[in-house]
KEKE-3310 file (N, C-alpha, C; in steps of 0.2 Angstrom, whole numbers, plus 5000, padded with zeros to 4 digits):
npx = (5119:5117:5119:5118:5107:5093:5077:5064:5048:5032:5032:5041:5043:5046:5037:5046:5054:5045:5044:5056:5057:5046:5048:5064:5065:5068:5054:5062:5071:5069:5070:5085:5087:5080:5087:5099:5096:5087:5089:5081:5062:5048:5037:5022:5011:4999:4990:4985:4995:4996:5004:5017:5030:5035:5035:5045:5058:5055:5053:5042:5032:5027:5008:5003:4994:4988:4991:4982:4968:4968:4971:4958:4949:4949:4946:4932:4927:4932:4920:4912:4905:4893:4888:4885:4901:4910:4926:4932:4930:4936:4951:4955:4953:4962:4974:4992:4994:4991:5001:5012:5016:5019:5010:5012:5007:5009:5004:5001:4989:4980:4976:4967:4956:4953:4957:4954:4951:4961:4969:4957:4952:4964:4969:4967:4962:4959:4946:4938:4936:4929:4918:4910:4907:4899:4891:4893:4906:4916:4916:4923:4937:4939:4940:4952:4971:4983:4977:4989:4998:5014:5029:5039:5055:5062:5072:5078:5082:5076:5062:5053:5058:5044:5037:5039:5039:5026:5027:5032:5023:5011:5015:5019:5006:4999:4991:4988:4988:5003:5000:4988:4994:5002:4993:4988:5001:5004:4994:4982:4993:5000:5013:5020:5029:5039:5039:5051:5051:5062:5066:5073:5070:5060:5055:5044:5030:5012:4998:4982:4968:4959:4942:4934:4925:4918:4916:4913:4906:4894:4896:4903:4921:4931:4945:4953:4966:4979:4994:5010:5019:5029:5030:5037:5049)
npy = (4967:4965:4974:4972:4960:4959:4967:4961:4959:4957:4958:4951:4940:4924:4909:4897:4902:4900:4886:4881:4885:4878:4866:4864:4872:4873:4873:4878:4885:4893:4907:4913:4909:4918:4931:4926:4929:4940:4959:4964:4968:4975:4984:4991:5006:5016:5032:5049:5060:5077:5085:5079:5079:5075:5062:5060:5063:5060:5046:5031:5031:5024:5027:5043:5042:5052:5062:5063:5058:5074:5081:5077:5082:5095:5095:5095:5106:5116:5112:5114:5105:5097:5087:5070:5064:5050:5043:5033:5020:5017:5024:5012:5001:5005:5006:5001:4994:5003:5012:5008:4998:4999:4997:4986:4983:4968:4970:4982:4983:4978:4991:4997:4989:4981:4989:5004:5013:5015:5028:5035:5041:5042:5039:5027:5026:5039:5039:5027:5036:5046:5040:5032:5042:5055:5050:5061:5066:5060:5067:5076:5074:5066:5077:5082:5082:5073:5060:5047:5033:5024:5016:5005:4999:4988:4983:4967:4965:4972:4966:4956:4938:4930:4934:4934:4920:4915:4917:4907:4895:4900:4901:4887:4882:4889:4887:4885:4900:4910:4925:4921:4914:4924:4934:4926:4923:4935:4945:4953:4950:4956:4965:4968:4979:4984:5000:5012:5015:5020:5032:5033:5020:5021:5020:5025:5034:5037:5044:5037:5036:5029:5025:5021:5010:5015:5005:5012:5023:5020:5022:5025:5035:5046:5051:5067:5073:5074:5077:5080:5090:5082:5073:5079:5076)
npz = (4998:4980:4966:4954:4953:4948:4952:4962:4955:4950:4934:4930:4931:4924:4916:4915:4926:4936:4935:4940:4951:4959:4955:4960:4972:4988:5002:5014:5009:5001:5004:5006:4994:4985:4991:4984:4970:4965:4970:4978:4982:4973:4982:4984:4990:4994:4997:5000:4999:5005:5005:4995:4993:5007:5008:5000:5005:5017:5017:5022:5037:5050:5057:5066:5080:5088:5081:5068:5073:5082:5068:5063:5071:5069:5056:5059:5068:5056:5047:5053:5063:5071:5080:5087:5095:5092:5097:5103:5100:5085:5091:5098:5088:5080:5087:5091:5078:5065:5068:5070:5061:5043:5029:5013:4997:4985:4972:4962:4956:4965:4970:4961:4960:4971:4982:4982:4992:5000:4993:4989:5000:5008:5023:5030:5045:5046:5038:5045:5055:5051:5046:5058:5065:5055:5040:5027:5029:5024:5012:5013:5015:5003:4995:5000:4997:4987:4977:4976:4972:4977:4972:4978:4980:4989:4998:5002:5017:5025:5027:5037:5037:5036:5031:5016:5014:5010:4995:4992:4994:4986:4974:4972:4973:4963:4945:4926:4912:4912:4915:4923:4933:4939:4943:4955:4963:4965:4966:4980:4992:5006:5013:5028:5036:5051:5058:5051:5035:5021:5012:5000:4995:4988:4972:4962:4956:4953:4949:4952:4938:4934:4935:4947:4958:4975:4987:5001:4999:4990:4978:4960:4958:4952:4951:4945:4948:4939:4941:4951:4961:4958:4946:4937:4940)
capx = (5114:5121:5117:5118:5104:5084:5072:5057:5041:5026:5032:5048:5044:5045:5035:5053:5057:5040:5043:5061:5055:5041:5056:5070:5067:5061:5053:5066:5077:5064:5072:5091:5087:5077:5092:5104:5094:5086:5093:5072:5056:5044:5028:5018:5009:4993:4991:4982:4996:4993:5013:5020:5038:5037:5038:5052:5060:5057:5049:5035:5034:5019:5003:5003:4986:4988:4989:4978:4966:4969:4969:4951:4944:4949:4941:4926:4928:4933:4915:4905:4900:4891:4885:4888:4908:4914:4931:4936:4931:4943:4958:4956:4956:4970:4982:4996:4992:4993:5005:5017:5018:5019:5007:5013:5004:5015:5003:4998:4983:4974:4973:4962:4951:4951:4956:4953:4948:4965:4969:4952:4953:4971:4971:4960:4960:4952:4941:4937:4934:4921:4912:4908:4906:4894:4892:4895:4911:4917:4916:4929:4942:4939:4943:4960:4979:4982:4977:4995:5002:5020:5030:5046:5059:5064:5077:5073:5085:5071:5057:5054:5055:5037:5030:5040:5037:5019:5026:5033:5016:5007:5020:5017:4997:4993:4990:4984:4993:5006:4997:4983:4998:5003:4989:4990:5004:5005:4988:4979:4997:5002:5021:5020:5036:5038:5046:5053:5054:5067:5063:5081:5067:5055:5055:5041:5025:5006:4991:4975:4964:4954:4935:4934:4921:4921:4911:4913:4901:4891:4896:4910:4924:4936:4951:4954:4973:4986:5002:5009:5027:5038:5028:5043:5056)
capy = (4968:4965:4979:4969:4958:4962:4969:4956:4964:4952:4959:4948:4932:4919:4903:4895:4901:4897:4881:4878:4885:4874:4858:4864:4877:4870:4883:4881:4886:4898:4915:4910:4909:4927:4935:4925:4930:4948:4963:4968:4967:4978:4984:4996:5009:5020:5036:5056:5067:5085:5086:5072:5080:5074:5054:5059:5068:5058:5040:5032:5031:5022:5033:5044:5042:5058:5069:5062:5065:5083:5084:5077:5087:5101:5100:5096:5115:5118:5113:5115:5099:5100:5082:5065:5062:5044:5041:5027:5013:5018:5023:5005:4997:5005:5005:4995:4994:5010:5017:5005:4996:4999:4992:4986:4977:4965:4971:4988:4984:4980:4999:4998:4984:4978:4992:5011:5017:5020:5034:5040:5043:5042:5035:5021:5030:5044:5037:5025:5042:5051:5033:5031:5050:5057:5048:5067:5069:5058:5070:5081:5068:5065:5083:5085:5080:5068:5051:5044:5026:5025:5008:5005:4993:4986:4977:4960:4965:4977:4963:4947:4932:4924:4940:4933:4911:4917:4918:4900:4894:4903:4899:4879:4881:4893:4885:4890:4903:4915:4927:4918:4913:4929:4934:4922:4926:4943:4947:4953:4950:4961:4966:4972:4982:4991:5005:5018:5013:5024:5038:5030:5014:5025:5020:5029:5036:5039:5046:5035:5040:5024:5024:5013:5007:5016:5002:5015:5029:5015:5024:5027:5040:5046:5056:5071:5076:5068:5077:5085:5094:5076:5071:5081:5074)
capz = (4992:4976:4963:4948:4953:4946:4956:4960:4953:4944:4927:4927:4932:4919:4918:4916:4932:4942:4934:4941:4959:4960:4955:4964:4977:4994:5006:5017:5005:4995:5006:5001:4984:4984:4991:4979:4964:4967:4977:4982:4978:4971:4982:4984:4996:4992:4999:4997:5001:5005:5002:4991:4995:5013:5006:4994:5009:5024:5018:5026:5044:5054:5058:5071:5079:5091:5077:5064:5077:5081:5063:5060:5076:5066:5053:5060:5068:5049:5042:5057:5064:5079:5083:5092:5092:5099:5096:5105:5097:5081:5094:5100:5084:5077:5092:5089:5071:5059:5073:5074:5055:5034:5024:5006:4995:4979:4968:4962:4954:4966:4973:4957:4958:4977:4988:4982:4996:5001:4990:4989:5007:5010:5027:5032:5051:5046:5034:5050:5061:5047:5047:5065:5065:5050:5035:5024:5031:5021:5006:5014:5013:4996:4993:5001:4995:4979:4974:4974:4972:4976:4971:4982:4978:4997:5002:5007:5026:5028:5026:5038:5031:5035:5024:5010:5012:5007:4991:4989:4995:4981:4967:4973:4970:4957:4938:4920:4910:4915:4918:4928:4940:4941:4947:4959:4965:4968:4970:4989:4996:5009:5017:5034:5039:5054:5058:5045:5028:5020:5005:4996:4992:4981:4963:4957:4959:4949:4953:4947:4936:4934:4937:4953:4962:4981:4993:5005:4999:4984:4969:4957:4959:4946:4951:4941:4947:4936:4943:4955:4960:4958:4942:4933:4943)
cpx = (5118:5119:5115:5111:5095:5081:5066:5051:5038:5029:5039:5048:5043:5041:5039:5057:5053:5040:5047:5061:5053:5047:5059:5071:5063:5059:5057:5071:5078:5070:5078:5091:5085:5083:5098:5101:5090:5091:5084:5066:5052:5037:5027:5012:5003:4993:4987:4986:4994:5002:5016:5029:5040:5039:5045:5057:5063:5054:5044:5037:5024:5015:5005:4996:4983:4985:4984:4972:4963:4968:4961:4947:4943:4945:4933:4926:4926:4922:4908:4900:4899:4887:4889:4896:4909:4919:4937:4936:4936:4950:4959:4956:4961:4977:4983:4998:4998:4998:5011:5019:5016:5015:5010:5008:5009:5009:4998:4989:4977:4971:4967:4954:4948:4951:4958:4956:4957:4969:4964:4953:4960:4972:4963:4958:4957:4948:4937:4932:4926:4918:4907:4906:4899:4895:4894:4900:4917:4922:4922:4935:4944:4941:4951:4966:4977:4985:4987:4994:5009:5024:5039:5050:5063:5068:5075:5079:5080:5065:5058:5053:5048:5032:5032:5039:5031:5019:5027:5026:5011:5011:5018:5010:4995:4995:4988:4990:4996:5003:4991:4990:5002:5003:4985:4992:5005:4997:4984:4985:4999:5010:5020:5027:5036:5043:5046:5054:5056:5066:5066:5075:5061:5057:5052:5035:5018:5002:4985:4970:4959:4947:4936:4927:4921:4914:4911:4909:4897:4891:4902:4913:4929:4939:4953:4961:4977:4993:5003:5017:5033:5037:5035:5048:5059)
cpy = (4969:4969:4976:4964:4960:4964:4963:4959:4957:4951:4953:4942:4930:4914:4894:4895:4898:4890:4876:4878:4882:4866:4858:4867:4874:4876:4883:4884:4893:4907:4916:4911:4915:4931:4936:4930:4939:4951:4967:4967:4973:4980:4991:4999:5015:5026:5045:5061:5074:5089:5082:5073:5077:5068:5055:5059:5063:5048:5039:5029:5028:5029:5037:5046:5048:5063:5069:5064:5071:5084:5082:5080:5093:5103:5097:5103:5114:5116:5112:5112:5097:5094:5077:5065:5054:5042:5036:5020:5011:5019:5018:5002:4997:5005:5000:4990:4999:5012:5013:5002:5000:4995:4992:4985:4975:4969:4979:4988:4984:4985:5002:4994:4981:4983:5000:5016:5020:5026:5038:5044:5046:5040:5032:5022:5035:5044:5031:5028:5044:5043:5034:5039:5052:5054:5056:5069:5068:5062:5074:5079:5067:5069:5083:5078:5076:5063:5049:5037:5025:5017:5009:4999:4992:4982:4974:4960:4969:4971:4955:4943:4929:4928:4937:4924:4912:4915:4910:4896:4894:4900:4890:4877:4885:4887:4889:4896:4908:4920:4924:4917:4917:4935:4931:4922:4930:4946:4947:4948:4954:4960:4971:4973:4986:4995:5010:5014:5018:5028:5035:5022:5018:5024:5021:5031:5037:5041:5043:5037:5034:5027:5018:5015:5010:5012:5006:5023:5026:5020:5025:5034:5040:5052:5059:5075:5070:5071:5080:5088:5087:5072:5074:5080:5071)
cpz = (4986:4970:4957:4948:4951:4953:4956:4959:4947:4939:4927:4929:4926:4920:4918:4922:4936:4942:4939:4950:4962:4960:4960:4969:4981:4998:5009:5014:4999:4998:5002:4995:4981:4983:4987:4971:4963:4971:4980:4978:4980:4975:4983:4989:4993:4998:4996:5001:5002:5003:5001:4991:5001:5012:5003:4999:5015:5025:5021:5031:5046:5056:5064:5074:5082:5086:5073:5070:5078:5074:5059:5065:5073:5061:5053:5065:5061:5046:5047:5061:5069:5083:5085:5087:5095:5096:5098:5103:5089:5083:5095:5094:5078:5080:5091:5083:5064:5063:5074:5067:5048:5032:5016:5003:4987:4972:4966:4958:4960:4971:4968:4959:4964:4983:4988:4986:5000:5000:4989:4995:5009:5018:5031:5041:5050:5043:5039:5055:5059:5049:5053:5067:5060:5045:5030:5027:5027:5016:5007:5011:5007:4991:4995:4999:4989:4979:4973:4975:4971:4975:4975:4981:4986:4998:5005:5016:5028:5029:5028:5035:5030:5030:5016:5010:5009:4999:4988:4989:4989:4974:4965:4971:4964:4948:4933:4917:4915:4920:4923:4935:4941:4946:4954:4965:4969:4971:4979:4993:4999:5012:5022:5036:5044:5057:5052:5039:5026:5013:5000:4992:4990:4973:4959:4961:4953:4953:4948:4945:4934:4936:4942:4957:4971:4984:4998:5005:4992:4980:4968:4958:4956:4949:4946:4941:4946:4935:4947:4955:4959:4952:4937:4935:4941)
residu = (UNK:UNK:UNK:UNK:UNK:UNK:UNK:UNK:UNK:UNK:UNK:UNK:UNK:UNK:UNK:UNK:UNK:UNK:UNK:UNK:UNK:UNK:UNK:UNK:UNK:UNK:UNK:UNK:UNK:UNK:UNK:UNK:UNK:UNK:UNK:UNK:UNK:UNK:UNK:UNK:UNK:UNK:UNK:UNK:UNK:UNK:UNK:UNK:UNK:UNK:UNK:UNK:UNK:UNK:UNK:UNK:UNK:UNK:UNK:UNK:UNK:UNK:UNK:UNK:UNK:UNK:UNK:UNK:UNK:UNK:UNK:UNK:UNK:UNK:UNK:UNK:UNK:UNK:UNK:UNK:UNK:UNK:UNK:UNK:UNK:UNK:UNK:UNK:UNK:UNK:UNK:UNK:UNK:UNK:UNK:UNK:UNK:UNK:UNK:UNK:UNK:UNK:UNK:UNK:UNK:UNK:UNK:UNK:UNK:UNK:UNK:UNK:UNK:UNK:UNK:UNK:UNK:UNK:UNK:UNK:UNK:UNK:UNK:UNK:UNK:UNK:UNK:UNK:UNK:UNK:UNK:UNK:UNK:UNK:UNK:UNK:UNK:UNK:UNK:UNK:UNK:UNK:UNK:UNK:UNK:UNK:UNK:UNK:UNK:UNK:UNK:UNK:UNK:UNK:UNK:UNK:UNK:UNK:UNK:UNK:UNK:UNK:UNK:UNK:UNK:UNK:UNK:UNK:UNK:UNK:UNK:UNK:UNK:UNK:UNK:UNK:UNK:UNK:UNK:UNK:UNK:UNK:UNK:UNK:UNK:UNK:UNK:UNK:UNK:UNK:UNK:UNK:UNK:UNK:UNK:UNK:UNK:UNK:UNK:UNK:UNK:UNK:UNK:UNK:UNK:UNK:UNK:UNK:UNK:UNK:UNK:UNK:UNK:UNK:UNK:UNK:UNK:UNK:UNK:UNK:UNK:UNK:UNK:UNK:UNK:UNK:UNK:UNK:UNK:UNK:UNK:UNK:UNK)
# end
């Protein structure tokens, strides 16, 4: 990995590069050319710690479905909730999934625009669990840890190649201004990695405060906490 090289992230494409890609870079060719020209690229991961120290600490690590779990039996004890449980049709849809991979996504917005619910919630298994369980359960969720959005610069040895030809595809079709192909590009891209991704690839962090839209309880939901212990770090 060569240090002197850019990071890939949206903001730094040019329409002088995407122009020279699209001329000169085949796909078979397109990886090569990533590695030659970047040392990583920029994505992103959503998340409601209840301690944002343990990312800095211990990076992200696939779910563990056991515990999560245990930990929403609990707090149905915790708020008293004395009806039908069926939790096998959610074990089953995420074995071998959230337990085994990372989700990224290239572009951070659309934790605003396309898919919230993962910081509202903070993991799409236990917001899976309350569904199929009680709709007001929900709310609890909504209560615990903080809205983060964390963006990690990856080394492209951490990350298969077929997750990144994706992007040559995209670069060869999209048109219209810059931005328009930007959006294009990066956008409802995901990066599947499995395994441990490393805390060493954190290069930042926010907590959003947008007004977003949650298709998951039909109203808006604005987050109120905008720091926490790594905000002065």
């Amino acid at each position: 990995m060569n240090e002197s090289h850019p990071v890939l992230v949206k903001e730094v494409l040019t329409k002088k590069e995407l122009s020279y890609i699209r001329k000169s870079v085949a796909r078979s060719n397109f990886i090569d050319w990533l590695k030659s020209n970047y040392r990583s690229i920029r994505c992103y991961h959503a998340a409601r710690p209840t301690n944002i120290d343990l990312y800095f600490e211990n990076g992200f690590l696939p779910g563990d479905l056991q515990k999560s779990l245990a930990s929403f039996e609990e707090l149905l004890k915790e708020i008293g909730y004395k009806g039908l449980v069926d939790l096998q049709e959610t074990m089953e849809l995420f074995d071998g999934k959230s337990n085994r991979f990372i989700y990224f996504i290239l572009d951070k917005y659309d934790f605003i625009d396309l898919a919230p619910h993962y910081w509202i919630y903070g993991s799409e298994f236990m917001l899976c669990l309350a569904q199929n369980t009680a709709f007001h359960i929900k709310e609890y969720l909504r209560k615990t840890g903080i809205p983060t959005i964390f963006a990690c610069d990856i080394p492209f040895i951490k990350i298969e190649d077929r997750e990144l030809l994706s992007l040559h595809d995209r670069i060869l079709q999209t048109t219209g201004t810059l931005e328009q192909m930007l959006n294009d590009i990066f956008s409802n891209y995901s990066i599947i990695i499995e395994g441990h991704v490393d805390a060493a690839y954190i290069s930042g962090h926010e907590h959003p405060v947008e007004r977003v839209y949650d298709a998951h309880d039909s109203r808006y939901y604005l987050n109120d906490i905008k720091t926490c212990s790594r905000c002065s770090n």
